[in-house]
C-alpha positions as CSV (number, residue, x, y, z in Angstrom):
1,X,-10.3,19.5,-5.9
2,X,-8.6,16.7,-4.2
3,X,-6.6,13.6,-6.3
4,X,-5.3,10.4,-5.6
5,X,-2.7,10.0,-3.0
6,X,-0.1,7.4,-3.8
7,X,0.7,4.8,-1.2
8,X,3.1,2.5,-0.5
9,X,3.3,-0.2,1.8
10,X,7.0,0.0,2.6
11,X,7.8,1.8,5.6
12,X,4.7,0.7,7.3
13,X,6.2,-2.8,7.4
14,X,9.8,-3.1,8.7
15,X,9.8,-6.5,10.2
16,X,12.3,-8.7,11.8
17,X,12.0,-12.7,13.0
18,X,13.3,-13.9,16.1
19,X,14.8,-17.1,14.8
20,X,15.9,-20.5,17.6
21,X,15.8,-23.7,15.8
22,X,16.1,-24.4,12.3
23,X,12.6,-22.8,11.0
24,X,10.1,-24.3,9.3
25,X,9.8,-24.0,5.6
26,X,7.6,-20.6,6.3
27,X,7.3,-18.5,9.2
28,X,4.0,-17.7,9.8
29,X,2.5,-14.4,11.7
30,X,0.5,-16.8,13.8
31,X,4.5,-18.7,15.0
32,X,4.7,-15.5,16.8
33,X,7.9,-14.5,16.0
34,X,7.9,-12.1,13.1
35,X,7.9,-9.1,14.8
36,X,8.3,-5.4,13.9
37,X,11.7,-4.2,13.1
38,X,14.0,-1.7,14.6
39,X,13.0,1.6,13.4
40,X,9.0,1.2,13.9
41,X,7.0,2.3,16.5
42,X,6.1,-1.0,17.4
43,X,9.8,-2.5,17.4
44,X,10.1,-5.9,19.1
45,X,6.4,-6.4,19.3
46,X,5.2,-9.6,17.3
47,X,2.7,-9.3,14.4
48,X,-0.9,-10.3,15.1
49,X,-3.6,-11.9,12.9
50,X,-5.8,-8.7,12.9
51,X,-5.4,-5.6,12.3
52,X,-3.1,-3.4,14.2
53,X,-3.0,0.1,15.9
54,X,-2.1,1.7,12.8
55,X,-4.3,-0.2,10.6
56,X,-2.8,-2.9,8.8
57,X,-4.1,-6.5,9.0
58,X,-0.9,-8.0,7.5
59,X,-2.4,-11.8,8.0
60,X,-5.5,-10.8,5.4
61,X,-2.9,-8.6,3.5
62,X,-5.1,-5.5,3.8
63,X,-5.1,-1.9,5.0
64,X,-7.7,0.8,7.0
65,X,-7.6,4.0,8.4
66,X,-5.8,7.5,8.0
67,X,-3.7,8.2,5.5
68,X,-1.1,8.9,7.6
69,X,-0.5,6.4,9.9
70,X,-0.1,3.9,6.7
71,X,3.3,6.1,7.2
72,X,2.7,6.7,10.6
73,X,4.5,3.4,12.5
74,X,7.7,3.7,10.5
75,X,8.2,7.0,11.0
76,X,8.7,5.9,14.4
77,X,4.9,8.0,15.1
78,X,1.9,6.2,17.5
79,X,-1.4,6.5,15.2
80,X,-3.2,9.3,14.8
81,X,-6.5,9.4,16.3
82,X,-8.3,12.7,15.2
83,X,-7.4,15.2,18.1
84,X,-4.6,17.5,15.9
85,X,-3.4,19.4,18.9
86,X,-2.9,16.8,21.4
87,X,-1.5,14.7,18.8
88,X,1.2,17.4,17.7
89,X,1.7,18.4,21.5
90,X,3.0,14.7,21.8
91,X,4.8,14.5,19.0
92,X,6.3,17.2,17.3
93,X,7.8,16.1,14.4
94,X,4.4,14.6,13.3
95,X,3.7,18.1,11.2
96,X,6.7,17.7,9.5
97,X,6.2,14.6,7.8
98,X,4.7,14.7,4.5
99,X,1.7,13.0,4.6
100,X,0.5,14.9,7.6
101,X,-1.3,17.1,5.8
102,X,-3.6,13.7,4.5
103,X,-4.2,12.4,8.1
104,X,-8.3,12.7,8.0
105,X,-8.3,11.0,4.3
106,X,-9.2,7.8,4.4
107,X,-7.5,4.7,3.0
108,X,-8.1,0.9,2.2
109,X,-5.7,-1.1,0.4
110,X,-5.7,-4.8,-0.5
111,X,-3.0,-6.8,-1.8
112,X,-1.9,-10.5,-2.9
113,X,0.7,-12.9,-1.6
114,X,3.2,-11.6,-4.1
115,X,3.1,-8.0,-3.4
116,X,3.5,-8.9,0.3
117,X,3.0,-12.0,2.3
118,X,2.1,-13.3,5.1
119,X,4.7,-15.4,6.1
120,X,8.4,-15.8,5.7
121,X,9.6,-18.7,3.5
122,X,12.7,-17.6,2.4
123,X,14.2,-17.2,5.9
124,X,15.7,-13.7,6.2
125,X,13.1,-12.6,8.8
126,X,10.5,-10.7,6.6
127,X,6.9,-11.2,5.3
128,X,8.3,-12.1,1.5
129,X,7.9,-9.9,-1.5
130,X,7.7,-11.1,-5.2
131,X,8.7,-14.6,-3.1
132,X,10.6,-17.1,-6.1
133,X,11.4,-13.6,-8.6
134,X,14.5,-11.3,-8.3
135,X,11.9,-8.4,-8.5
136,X,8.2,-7.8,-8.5
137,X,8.6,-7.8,-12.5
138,X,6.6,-10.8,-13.9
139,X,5.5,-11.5,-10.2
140,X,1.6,-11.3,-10.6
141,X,2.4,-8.7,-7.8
142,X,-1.4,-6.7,-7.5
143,X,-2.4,-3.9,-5.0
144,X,-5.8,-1.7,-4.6
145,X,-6.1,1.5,-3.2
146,X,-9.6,3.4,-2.3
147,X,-8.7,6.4,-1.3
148,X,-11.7,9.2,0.5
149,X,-11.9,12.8,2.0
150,X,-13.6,16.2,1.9
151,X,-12.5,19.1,1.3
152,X,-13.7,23.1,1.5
153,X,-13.8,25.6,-1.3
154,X,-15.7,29.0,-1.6
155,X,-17.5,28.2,1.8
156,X,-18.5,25.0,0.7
157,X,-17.4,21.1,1.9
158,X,-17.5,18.8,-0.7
159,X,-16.7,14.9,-0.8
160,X,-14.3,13.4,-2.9
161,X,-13.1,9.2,-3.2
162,X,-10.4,7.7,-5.8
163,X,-9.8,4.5,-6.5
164,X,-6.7,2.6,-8.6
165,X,-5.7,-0.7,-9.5
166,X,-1.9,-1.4,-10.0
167,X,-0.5,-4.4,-11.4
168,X,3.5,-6.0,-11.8
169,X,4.3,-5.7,-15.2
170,X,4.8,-8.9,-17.2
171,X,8.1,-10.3,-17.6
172,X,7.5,-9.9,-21.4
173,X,6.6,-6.3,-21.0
174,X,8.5,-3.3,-22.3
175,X,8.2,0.6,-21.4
176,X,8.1,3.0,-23.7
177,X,7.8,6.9,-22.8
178,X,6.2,5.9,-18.8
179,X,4.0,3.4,-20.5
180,X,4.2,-0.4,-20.0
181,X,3.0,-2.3,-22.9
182,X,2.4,-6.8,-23.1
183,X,4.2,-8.2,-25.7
184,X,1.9,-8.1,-28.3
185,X,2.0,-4.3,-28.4
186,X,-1.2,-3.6,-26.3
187,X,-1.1,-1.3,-23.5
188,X,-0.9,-1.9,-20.1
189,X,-1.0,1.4,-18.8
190,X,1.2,4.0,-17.3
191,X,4.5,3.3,-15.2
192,X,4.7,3.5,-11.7
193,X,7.2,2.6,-9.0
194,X,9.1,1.4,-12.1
195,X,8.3,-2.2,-11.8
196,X,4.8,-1.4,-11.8
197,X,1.6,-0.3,-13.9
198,X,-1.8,1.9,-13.2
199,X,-4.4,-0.6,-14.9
200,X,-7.2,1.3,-13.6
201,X,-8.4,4.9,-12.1
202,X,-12.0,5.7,-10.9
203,X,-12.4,9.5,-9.5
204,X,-15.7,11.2,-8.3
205,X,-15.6,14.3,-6.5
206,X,-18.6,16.5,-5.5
207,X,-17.3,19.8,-6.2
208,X,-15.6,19.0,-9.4
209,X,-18.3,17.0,-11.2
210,X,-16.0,14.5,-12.3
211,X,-17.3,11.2,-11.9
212,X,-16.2,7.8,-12.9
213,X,-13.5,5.7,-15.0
214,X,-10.6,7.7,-15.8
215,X,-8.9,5.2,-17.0
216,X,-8.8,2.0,-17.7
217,X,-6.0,-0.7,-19.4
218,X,-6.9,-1.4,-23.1
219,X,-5.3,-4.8,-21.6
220,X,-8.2,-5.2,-19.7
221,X,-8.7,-4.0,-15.5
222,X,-8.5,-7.3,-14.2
223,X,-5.5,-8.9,-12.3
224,X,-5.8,-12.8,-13.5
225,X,-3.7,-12.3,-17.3
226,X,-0.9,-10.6,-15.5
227,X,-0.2,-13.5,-13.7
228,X,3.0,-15.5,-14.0
């Protein structure tokens, strides 16, 4: 039986700005200056409007592809293309990084402006996070992640796909034993990242027989009432 991998879009999106005159009030990817940071695989390059080798399409805030080269770029690591032993004969170190063992899952994540933009309007040379709020908290920050693979047990392959919604908690929210709840007591759902809260799971898996919701927010699944 395979689960849900969680994913982050951290690593995957160390960028720098290559800053002349006094910038505008937003750096946009298509100025062509935000660029990847030191530290990523594609350091120095400048962002594009589509999606990249890895997979990200940081201009329609969304991700496809493996698993592992969401991880892939800032680890420094070209994308994986589905040849294990050439890949590994060219780099190494790939098999030692965690989500190696993920590289033929697939992956497509979607997020909103305040989980991470796509431009830079507060000037310190990255695509802005929670932009006008010390911290995602309260920041209508939302992300989605479809998750898909197979896997073999007892001579057999089955298919497996997981899907989860995650939201910012509310500003007015408190956590209680991993749980976030709204101010009016209601649950929002478990914790995550710690600024952060799982308001829906859907799992079905071939081999397993499980099939459907596993959870969803007594709040409600949608992203519109946590916004600020």
């Amino acid at each position: 039986m395979k689960t849900g991998l969680w994913i982050t879009i951290g690593c995957c999106c160390l960028l720098a700005v290559t800053l002349g005159a006094k910038p505008k009030a937003a750096t946009t990817i298509q100025d062509g200056t935000l660029k990847y940071a030191a530290g990523h695989y594609l350091a120095g390059q400048p962002l594009q409007t589509g999606y990249d080798i890895f997979g990200y399409n940081y201009q329609a805030r969304m991700f496809s592809g493996s698993f592992f080269n969401a991880y892939a770029g800032g680890a420094k690591l070209p994308p994986y293309e589905g040849d294990d032993a050439a890949y590994l004969a060219a780099n190494s170190t790939a098999a030692g990084h965690w989500a190696w063992p993920y590289r033929a899952d697939q992956v497509a994540m979607k997020w909103n402006d305040a989980w991470l933009s796509n431009k830079d309007a507060d000037g310190d040379g990255k695509l802005d996070r929670h932009y006008g709020f010390s911290s995602y908290i309260g920041s209508g920050a939302w992300e989605t992640n479809h998750q898909s693979g197979t896997y073999e047990q007892d001579g057999e392959t089955y298919g497996w796909n997981y899907f989860v919604k995650i939201v910012a908690a509310p500003a007015d929210a408190t956590k209680t034993s991993g749980v976030w709840y709204a101010a009016d007591g209601t649950e929002i759902g478990p914790d995550i990242w710690g600024e952060f809260a799982i308001i829906q799971e859907i799992s079905n898996d071939t081999g397993t027989g499980d099939h459907g919701v596993s959870y969803k927010s007594p709040a409600g699944p949608g992203f519109g009432k946590f916004a600020p």
